[in-house]
Backbone as ProteinMPNN parsed JSONL, in Angstrom:
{"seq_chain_A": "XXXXXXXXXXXXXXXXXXXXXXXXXXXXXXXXXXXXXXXXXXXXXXXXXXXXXXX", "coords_chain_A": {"N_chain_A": [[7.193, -29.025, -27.427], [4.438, -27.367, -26.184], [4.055, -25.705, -23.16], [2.433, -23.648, -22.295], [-0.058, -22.842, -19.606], [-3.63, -22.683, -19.511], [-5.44, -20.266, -17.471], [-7.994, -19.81, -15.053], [-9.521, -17.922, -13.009], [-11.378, -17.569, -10.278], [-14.415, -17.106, -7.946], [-14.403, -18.523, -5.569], [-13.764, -21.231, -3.761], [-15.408, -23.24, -4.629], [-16.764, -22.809, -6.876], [-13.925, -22.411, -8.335], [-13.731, -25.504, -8.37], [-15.905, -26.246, -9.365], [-15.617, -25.121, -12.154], [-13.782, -26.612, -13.066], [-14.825, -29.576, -12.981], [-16.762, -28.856, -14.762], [-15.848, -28.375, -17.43], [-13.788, -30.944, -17.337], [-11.579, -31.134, -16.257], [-8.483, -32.79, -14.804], [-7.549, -32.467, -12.279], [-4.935, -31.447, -9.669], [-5.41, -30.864, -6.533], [-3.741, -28.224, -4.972], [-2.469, -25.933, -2.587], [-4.525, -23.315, -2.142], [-5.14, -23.404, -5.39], [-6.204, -25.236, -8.021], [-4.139, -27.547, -10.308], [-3.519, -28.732, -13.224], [-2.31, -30.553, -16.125], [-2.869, -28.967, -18.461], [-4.245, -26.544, -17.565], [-4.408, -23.704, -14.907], [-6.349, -23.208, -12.353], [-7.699, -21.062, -9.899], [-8.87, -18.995, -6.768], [-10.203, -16.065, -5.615], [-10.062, -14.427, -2.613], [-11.13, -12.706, -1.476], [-13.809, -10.81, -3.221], [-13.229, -7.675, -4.816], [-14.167, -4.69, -5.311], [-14.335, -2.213, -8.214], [-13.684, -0.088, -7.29], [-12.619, -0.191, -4.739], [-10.209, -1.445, -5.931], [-8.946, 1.086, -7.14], [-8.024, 2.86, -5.403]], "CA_chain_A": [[6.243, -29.247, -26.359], [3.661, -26.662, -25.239], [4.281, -25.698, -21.285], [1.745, -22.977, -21.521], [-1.481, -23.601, -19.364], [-4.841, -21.847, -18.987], [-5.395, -19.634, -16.166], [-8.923, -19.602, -14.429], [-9.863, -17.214, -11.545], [-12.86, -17.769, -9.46], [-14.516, -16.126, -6.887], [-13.959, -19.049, -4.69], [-13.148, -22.383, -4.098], [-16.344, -24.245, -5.054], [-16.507, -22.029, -8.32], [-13.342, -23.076, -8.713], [-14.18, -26.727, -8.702], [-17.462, -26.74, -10.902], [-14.971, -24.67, -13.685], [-12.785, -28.167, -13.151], [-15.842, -30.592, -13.07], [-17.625, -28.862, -16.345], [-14.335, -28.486, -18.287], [-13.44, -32.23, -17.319], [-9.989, -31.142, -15.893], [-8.755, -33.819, -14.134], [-6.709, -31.484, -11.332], [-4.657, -31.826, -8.316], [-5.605, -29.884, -5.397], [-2.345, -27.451, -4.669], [-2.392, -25.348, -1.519], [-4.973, -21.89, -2.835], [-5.673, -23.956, -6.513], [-6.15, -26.495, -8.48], [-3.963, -27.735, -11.468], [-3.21, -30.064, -14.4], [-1.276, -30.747, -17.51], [-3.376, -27.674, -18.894], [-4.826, -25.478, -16.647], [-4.743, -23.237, -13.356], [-7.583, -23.071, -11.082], [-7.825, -20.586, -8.522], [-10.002, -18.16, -6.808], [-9.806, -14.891, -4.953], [-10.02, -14.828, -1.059], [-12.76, -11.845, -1.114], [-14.334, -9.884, -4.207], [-13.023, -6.452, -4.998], [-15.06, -3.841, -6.788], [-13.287, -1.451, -8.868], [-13.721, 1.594, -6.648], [-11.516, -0.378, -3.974], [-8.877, -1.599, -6.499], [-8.328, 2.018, -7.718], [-7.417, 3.346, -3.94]], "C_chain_A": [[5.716, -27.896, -25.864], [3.784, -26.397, -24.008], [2.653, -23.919, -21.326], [0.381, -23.492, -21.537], [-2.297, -22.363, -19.022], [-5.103, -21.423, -17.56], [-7.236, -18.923, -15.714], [-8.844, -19.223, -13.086], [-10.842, -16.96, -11.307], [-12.883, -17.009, -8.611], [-14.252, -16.821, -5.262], [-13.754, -20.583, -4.7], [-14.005, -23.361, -4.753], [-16.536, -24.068, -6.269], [-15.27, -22.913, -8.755], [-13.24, -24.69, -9.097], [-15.101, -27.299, -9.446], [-16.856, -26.196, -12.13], [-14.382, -26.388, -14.105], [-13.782, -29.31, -13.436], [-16.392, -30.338, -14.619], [-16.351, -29.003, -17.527], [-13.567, -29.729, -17.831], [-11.808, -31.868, -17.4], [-9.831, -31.734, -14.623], [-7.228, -32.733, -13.136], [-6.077, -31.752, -10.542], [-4.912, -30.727, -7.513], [-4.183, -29.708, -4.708], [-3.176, -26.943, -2.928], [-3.366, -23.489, -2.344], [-5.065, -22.478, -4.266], [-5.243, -25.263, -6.825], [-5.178, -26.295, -9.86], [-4.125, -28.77, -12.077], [-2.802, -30.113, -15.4], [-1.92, -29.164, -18.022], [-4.103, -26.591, -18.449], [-4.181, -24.982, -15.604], [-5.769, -23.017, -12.759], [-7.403, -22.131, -10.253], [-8.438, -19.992, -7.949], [-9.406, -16.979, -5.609], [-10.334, -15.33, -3.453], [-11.105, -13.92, -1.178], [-12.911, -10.985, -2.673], [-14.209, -8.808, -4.241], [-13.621, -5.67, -5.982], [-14.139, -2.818, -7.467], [-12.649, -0.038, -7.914], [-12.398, 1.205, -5.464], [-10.461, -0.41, -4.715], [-8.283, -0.161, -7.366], [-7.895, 3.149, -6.504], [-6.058, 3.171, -3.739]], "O_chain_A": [[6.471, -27.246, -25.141], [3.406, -27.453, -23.5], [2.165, -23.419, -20.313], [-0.262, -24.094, -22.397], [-1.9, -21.341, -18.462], [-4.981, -22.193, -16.608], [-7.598, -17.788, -16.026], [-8.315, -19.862, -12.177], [-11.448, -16.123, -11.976], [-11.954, -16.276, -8.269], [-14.024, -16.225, -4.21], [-13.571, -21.11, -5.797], [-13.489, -24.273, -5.401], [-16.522, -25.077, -6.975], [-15.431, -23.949, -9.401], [-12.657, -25.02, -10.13], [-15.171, -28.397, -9.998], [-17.329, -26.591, -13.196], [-14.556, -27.065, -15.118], [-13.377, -30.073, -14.313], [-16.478, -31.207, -15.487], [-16.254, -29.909, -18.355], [-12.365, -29.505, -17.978], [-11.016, -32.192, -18.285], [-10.517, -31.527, -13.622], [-6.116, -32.497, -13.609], [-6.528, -32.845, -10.202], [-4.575, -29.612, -7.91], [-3.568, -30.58, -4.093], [-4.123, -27.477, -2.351], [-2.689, -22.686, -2.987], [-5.094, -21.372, -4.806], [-4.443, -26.061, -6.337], [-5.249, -25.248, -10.503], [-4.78, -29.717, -11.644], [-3.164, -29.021, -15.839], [-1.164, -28.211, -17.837], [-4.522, -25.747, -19.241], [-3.278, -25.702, -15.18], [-5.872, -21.807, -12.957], [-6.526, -22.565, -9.506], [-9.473, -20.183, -8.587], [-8.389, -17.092, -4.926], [-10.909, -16.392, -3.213], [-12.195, -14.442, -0.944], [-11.855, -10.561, -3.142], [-15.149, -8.313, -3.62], [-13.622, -5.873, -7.196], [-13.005, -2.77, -6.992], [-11.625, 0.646, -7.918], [-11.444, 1.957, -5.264], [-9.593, 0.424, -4.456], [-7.325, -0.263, -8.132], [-7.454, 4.249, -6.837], [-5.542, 3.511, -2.674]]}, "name": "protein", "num_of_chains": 1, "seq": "XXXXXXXXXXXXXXXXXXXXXXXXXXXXXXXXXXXXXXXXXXXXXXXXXXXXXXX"}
């Protein structure tokens, strides 16, 4: 049996939900993402550009 699942990261939650709607993953809404038998869903709280994440 397979246990590993795909890992999608959005920029936010609605993103996150049109990845789940076009890719016909049928999800449960967690607490911060969505899953399901084969996926993760989730999305970042704010957008970081590189210049911050190298501070």
């Amino acid at each position: 049996m397979n246990n590993i699942k795909k890992l999608i990261i959005s920029e936010k939650p609605s993103v996150a939900k049109e990845f789940a709607r076009v890719l016909k993953v049928d999800a449960r809404a967690q607490n911060g993402y969505l899953e399901s038998e084969d996926y993760v869903i989730t999305w970042c709280v704010r957008t970081f550009s590189y210049n911050e994440l190298s501070r």
